[in-house]
N, C-alpha and C positions, 0 to 999 in steps of 0.2 A: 429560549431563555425568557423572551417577552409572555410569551405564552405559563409557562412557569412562575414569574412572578403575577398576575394577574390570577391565577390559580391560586394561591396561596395567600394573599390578598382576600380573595374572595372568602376562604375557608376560617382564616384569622377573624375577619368582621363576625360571620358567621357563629362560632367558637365562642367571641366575646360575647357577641347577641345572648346566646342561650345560655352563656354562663351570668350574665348580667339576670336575664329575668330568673334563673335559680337564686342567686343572691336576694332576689325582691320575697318571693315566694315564702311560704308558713318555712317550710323548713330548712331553707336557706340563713332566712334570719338568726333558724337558732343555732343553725349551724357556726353563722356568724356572731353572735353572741356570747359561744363559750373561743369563740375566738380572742374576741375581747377581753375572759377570762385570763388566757394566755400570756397575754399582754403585760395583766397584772402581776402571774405567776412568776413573768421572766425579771423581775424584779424585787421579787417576795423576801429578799434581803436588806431592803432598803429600809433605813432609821425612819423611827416618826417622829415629827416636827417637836422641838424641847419647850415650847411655848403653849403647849395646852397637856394639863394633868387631870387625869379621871378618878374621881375619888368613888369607891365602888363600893355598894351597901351589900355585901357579899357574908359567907358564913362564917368567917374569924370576927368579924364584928357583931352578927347576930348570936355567937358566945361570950362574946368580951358582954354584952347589953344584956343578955340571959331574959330580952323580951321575945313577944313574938308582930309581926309585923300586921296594921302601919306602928310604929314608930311615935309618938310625943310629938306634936310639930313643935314643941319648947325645945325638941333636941336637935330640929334642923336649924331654930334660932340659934343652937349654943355653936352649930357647925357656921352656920354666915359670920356669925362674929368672931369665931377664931379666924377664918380663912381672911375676914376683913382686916383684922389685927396681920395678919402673918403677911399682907401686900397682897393679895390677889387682887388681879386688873377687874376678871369680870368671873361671875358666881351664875355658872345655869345648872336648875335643875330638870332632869328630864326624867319628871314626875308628875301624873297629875294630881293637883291638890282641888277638882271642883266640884267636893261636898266640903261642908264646914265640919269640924271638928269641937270638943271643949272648946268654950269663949276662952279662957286663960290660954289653951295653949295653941287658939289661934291668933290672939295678941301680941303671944311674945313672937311669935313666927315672925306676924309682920312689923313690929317693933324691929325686929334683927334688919329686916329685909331695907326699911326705910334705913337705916342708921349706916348699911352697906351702899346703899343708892345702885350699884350696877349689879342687877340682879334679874336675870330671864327664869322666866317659869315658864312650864309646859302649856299648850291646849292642840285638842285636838280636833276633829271633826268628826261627826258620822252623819253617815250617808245612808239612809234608808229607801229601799226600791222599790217601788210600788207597780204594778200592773199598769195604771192611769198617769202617776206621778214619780218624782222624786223628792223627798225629804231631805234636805239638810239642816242639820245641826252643832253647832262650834260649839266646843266645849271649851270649857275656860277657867282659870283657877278662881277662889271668892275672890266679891270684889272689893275686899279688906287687904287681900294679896294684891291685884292691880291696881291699887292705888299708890304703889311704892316702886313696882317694878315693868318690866315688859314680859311679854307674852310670845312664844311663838310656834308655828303648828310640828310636831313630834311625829308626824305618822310617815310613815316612807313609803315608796311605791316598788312595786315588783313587777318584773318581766312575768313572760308566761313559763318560765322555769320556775320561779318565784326566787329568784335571786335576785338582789337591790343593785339596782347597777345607776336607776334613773337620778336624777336628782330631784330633794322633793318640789311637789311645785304648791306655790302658793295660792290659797283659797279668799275668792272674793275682796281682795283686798288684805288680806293676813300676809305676815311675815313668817317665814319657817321660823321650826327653834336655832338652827346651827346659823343662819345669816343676821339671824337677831345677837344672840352670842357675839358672831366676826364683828357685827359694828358696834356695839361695845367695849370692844379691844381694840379696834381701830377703826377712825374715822373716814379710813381712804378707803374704803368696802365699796366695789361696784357691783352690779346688780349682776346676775347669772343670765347668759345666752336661754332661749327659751328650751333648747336641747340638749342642755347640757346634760352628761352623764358626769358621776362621782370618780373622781381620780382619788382611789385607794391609797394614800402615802404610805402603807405596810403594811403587812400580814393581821390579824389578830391577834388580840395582845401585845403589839408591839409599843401602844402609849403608856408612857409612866404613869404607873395606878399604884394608888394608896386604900389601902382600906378605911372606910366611914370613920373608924374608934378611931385611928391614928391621925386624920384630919381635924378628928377635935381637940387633940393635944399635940399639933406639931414639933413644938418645944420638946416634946419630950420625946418622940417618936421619931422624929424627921431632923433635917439637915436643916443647920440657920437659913434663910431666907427663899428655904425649899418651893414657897407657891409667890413669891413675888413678884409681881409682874407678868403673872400667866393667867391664863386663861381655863378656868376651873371646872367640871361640867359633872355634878352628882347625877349617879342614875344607878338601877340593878345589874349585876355583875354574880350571880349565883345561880347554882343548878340545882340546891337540895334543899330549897324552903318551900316544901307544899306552901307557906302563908301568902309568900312573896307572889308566887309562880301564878296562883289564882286569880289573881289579877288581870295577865295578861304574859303572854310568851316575849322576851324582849331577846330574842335571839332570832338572826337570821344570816340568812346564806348569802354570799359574797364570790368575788370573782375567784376569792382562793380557795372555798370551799372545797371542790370536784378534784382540782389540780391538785390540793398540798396533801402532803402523806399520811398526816393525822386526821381530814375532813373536822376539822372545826370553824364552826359558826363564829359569828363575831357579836357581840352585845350590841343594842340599841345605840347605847353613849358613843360603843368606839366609832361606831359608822357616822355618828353626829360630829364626832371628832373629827372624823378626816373631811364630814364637810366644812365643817368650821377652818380646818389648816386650807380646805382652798378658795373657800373665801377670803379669806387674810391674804395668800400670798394670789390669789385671783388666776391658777390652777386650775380651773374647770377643762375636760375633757368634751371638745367638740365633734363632731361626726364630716364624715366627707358630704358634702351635697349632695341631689339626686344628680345633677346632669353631671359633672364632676365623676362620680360614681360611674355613671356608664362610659362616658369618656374613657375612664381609666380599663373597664373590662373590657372594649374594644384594641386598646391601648395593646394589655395584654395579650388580647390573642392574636391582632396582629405579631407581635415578638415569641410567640409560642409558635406560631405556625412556620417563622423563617427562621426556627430554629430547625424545622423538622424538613429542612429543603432536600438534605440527603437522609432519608429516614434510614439508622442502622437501628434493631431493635436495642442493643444495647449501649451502644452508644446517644443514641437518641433519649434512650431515657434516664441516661447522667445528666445529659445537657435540661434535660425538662426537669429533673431532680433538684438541679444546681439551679436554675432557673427560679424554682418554685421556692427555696430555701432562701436566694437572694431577694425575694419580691416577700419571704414572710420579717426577713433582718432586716427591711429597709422601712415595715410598714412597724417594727419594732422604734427603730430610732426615729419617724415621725411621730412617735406615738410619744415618748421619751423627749424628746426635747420642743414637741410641738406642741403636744398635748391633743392630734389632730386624729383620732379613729379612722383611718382608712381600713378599706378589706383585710382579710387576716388569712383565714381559711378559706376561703369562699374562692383565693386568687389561685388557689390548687387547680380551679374547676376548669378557666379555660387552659391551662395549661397540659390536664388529664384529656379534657376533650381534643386538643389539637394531635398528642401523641395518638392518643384511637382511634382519629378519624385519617388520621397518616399511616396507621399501622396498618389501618382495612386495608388502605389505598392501595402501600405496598404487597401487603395478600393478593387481593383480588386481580392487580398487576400480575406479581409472579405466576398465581395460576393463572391467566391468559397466557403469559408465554407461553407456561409449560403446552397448552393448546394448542398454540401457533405453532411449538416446536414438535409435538407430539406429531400434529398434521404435516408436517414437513418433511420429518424424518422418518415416520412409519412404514415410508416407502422403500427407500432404500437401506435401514438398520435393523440390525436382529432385537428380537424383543430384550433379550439381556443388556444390550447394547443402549437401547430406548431406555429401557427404566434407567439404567446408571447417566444418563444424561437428564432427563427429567427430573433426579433425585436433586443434582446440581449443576443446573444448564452454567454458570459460571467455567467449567471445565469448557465448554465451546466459547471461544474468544472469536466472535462474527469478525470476522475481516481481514482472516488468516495468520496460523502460525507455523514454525518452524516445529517441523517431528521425524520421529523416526519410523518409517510405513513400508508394509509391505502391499507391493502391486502383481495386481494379474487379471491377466488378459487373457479370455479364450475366444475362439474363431471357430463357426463349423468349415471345414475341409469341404472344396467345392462346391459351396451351397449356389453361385449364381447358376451353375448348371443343372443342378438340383431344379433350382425356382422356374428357368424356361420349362423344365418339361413337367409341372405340375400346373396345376390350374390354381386362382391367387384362393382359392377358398381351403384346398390341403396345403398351402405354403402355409397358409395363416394355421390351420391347425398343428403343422406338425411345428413351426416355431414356439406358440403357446406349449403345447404340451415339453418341448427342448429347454423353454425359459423357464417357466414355472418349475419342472424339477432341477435345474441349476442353480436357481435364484435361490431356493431350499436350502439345498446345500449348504450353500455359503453364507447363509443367513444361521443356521444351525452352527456354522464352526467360528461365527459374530464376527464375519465379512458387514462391509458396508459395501451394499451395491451403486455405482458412482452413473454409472448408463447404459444401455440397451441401444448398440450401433448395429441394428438390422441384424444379422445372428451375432455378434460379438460381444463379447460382456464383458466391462470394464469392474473388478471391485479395489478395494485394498481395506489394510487391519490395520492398528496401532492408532488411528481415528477416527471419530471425534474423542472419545475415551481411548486412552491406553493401554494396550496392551503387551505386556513381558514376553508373550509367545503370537508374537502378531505371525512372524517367518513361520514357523511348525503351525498355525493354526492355517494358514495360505496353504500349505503343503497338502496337508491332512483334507483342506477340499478339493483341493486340485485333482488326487486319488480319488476322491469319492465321487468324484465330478464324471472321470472316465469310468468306474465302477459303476457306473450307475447309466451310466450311456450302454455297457454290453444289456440291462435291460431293455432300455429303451430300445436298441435297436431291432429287437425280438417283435414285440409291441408295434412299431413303425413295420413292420413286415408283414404281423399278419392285418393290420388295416391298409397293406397295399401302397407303403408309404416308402420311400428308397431307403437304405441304412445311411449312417451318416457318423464319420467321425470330427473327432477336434482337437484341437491342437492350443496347447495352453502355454502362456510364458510369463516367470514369476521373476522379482524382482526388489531387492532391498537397497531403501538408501534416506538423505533425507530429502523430505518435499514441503512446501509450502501448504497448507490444509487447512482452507475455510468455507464462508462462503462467499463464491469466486460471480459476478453478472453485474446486472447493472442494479440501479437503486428499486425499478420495477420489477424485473426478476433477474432470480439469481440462482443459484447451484449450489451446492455442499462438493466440493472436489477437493484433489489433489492436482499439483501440479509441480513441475520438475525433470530433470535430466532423468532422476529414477525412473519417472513415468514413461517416459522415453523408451529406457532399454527395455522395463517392461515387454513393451508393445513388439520391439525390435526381435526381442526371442520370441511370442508366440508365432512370428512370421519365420524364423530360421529351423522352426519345426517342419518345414517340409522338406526344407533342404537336406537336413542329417534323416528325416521320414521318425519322427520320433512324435511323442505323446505330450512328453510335458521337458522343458528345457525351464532348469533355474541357476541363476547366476552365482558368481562364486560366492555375494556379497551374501545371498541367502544359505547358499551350503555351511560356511562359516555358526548361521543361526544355528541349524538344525543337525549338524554333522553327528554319527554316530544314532540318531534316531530316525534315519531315513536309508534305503535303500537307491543309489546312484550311482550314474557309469558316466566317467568321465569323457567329455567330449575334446577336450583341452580349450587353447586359449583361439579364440576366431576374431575373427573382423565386423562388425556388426555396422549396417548401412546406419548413416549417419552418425558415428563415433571414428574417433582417429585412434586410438589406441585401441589394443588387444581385447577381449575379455576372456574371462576364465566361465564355463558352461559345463553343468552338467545334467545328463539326463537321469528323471527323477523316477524311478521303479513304482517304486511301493516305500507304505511308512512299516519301520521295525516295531517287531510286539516288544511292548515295555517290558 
């Protein structure tokens, strides 16, 4: 057992090892990544936060306006002063305004903007990449607009799927747009971990969006005190303004993308949106650490591996199943109330590797036995006999079991007199040539041969496999056994060999049947009182001078498809009671 756990041990670290460095690798990550997806998806009914409204410059507004886009900045002034009027906390636009426009109606712009006071505009950066250098550039609304309001950077960053998962990170000293927004709606805003990822508060389209025209006349369109005290963020929200669109594409892929049934994108705003809800409520989505991280795939594959102590294929792989299902619900609810990204998918891996690397195990196991047993038994089982044990060595139960077997015992007739007067080189031949076509025999009618006692031969039927006509198949060699001796003796005559008969005695009952020795070697036998009488009639065949003597327990088997002449009931050395015997002729044509 010490040996066993210290195995599985080994193999667990092992497991964890290589599934940790999968995890690290290009395709691990992205493996793990749309993990992360998942994450979000398994929540993709979750409300979004009632404190932030996106008022969307979308195309029921670009017909109510019957312009074509930009827009009047006089008319983003008339939108800041209605939403200032109607209570809104804090007014971002995620737009950039930094080329100037008409003087007048960049005036009334920043007239609106000052007379609001809590007011973020867009700016962005570009990045230009040079062979030698690199170029950066902030871009920035005029500075008629920054004189009234704040500023903060709009651009978001993509994975190598190009889905937004990171949060954005701040340039040289700039403030993003959505953390510039949170701290104008609240002054308790703390600054974002450096890794943070975006925690999604709901699907696409899930924030309350008003169209552009209806925010400039709340009164009349909307609910009394519809934007008071929230958190306001204008931006694009349309898919069919060539005007608009040329611009710049403000749609991107999100964790619900791939997962949700419709594959819709999420607008620029809404994804500012959900950063802005987790900076307010300070929500950010942190990662496991590196050593933490391998920690825990070791973790696992230790617990994958001792789960595969008794590897059944099917069973083993509910328990890896179940295993792997609990290790993805648990990295759900730290996800869910921690806000903590641990592994996702990636925890499949050791858990896949411990089952396959158990599964060889047990393969490779089983065909050695089958080796070991094939080499075992070859010697004494008929080939039928071999393969049906090979198929499922489980039918031999090592260390013996109770069965029902047929025994028999042949003897050559006289042979120690036989042997003095031959010389040991014709003993040895004419025994080889004696054994060998006897062994046949009963190997052809799927005898198991048990041993070879100088001319004697011990076999019996009905194990290691079962057999229905164990008694009739005993019989049917036993005939073919003396049948094949009248050649033989022909043969041993004219090589100058003496003739030579035998004397067979057959026997049904039950016996113990395994393998029978010690821990270094051992046997495949029977053993038993059956075995016994066995042995006891092939010796009372000289007495009555008869061929083959089988007991009643086998007449019983085979009665009506054998030809036998009753001996009656005798006394057999070593038995106190009677037994019933009879001698076996010949077997009847079916």
């Amino acid at each position: 057992m010490k040996n066993k756990i210290i195995l599985h041990s080994a193999a667990g670290i092992l497991c964890g090892f290589l599934a940790w460095t999968f995890s690290i690798s290009n395709l691990g990550e992205l493996v793990e990544l749309k993990g992360y997806d998942l994450l979000h998806f398994s929540r993709s009914r979750a409300g979004a936060p009632e404190e932030i409204i996106l008022v969307a410059i979308d195309e029921p507004s670009f017909a109510e306006f019957g312009r074509q886009w930009p827009w009047p900045r006089s008319l983003h002034g008339k939108l800041v002063d209605s939403l200032n009027r109607a209570g809104a906390a804090v007014i971002g636009f995620d737009i950039l305004f930094s080329e100037p426009s008409l003087q007048a109606e960049d005036r009334a712009f920043a007239a609106a903007i000052r007379r609001a006071g809590k007011v973020v505009l867009a700016s962005d950066v570009n990045v230009a990449n040079d062979i030698k250098y690199q170029r950066v550039t902030l871009i920035e609304p005029i500075q008629e607009f920054r004189d009234h309001s704040r500023t903060g950077l709009i651009s978001v960053d993509m994975d190598r799927d190009y889905v937004v998962r990171q949060l954005p990170k701040a340039h040289e000293g700039e403030i993003t747009f959505p953390e510039q927004v949170a701290r104008l709606y609240s002054d308790n805003t703390h600054r974002a971990p450096g890794d943070a990822l975006i925690f999604y508060t709901a699907p696409p389209e899930s924030f309350k969006t008003v169209s552009y025209y209806q925010a400039l006349e709340p009164e009349k369109f909307l609910p009394k005190n519809f934007f008071k005290g929230k958190a306001v963020i204008v931006g694009r929200a349309t898919s069919a303004s060539p005007e608009l669109q040329k611009t710049q594409t403000d749609y991107f892929a999100t964790p619900f993308l791939f997962l949700s049934a419709n594959n819709r994108t999420m607008s620029g705003m809404e994804i500012h949106a959900n950063i802005v809800a987790d900076f307010i409520d300070e929500k950010f989505v942190t990662k496991l650490s590196g050593l933490k991280r391998a920690m825990l795939f070791l973790l696992l594959g230790l617990i994958a591996s001792f789960i595969q102590i008794r590897w059944r294929p099917i069973m083993s792989g509910l328990f890896s199943i179940s295993f792997a299902a609990a290790c993805l619900f648990a990295a759900y609810l730290t996800f869910e109330r921690y806000r903590l990204w641990v592994p996702t998918l990636t925890t499949a891996v050791p858990i896949a590797l411990s089952y396959t690397v158990f599964g060889i195990n047990a393969y490779l196991t089983s065909e050695r036995r089958k080796r070991e047993m094939k080499k075992a038994f070859s010697h004494y089982l008929s080939p039928a006999i071999l393969t049906s044990v090979l198929a499922d060595p489980n039918h031999v139960r090592l260390g013996g079991e109770r069965v029902e077997a047929t025994i028999l015992f042949s003897d050559m007739a006289g042979f120690t007199s036989i042997s003095e007067k031959l010389q040991p080189e014709a003993v040895s031949r004419l025994i080889n040539r004696y054994m060998t076509a006897m062994t046949g025999i009963i190997l052809a009618y799927n005898g198991t041969i048990d041993k070879f006692i100088g001319d004697a031969v011990m076999a019996f039927w009905g194990a290691p496999v079962a057999d229905p006509d164990h008694a009739l198949n005993a019989c049917r060699a036993a005939v073919a056994m003396q049948e094949r001796l009248e050649g033989l003796r022909n043969e041993f005559r004219e090589d100058g060999l003496p003739e030579v008969t035998i004397r067979i005695g057959i026997n049904t009952g039950t016996v113990i049947a395994g393998n029978m020795g010690s821990a270094e070697l051992f046997d495949y036998t029977v053993l038993g009182d059956a075995v016994n009488l066995a042995s006891r009639l092939e010796g009372a065949n000289k007495e009555f001078g008869t061929g083959i003597l089988i007991s009643g327990h086998v007449h019983e088997k085979v009665a009506g498809k054998v030809d036998v002449r009753s001996i009656g009931k005798i006394g057999v050395k070593g038995k106190t009671e009677v037994v019933e015997v009879f001698e076996l002729i010949a077997m009847k044509s079916p």
